[in-house]
N, C-alpha and C positions, 0 to 999 in steps of 0.2 A: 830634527831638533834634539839637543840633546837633553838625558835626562836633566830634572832637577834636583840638588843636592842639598839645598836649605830647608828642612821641615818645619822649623818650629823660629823666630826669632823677635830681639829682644832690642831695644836701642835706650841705654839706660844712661844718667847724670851722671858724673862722680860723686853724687853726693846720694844715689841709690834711687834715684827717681824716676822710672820709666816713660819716656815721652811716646815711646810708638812698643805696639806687640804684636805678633800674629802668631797663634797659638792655638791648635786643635784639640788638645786635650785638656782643658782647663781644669787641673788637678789642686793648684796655686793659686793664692792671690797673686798676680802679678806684681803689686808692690813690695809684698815680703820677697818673691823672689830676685826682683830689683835690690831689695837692701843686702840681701844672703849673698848674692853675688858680687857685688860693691866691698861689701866686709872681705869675702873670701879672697876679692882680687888684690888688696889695701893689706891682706896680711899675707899673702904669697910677695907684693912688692917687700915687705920688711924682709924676709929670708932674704929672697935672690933681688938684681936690681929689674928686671922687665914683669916681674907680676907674675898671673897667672894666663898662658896661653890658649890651654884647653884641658879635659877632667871626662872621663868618661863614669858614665850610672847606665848599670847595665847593658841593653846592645845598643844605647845612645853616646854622641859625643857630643859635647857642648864646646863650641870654638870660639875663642875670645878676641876680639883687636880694640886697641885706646886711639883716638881721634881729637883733639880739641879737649873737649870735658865731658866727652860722651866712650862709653865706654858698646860695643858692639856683641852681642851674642847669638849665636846659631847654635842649633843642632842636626845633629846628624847623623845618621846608619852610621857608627862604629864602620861596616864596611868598606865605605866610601873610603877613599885614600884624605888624608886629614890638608894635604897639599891643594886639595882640586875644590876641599870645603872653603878653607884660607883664600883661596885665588876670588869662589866668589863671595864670600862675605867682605872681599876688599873694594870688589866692584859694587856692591849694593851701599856699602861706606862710603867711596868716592860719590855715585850719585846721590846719595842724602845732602854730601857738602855741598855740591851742583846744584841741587833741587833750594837747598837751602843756606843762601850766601852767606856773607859776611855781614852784611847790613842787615839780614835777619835778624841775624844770631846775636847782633851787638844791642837789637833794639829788644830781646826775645825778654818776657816777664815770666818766665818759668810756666804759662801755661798750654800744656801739652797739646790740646786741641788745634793746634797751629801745623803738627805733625801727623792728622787722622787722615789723612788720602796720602800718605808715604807707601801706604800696603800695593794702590795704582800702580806705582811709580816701578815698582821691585816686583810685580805679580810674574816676571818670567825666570826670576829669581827662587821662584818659593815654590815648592813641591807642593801639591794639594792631593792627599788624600781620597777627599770624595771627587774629582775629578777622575783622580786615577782609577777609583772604584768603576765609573758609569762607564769609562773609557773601557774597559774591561766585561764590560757584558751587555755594551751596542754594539 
């Protein structure tokens, strides 16, 4: 199996709303960093025309894609190659759209709880931490 490259990730509105998150270090409110990010993407579109792609803080990267009106974020080891983060933050994108149709999305009242068993769906997707820890000294 191979590694996994997604540590930390975020599935936010364009209007800075966070409907799903999975997140180990909860350093953040998640909803300011919903807005912080929304704002940052919204004023990197005025510079250039496709926004902001991804920004690195410290030995982390933070990898960005827009979808519909949901805006997608990961992070990841800076070492990781930034190509292999993209490939699967686009597959965990495509199955949100799968997992969650058209007729969802058309009927969706902005309440986010509709999105809380997304984390199921993407778990081979997401590096864990404390998994990797115990795996490491059984």
């Amino acid at each position: 199996m191979p590694n996994k490259v997604i540590r930390d990730m975020w599935i936010v509105t364009e209007g800075g709303i966070v409907v799903f998150s999975r997140v180990y270090e909860k350093s953040l409110d998640e909803q300011l960093f919903g807005a912080l990010l929304t704002a940052l993407n919204s004023f990197a579109e005025e510079i250039t025309q496709d926004g902001l792609s991804n920004f690195e803080l410290s030995d982390m990267r933070f990898t960005i894609l827009k979808r519909a009106q949901f805006i997608f974020i990961a992070n990841s080891d800076k070492r990781i190659k930034p190509k292999r983060v993209l490939q699967e933050l686009s597959a965990v994108m495509d199955k949100f759209f799968m997992t969650y149709s058209d007729d969802i999305m058309d009927k969706w009242d902005s309440d986010v709880t509709i999105f809380s068993n997304f984390g199921k769906e993407i778990e081979d997707s997401l590096d864990d931490p404390i998994k990797k820890m115990e795996k490491a000294f059984w």
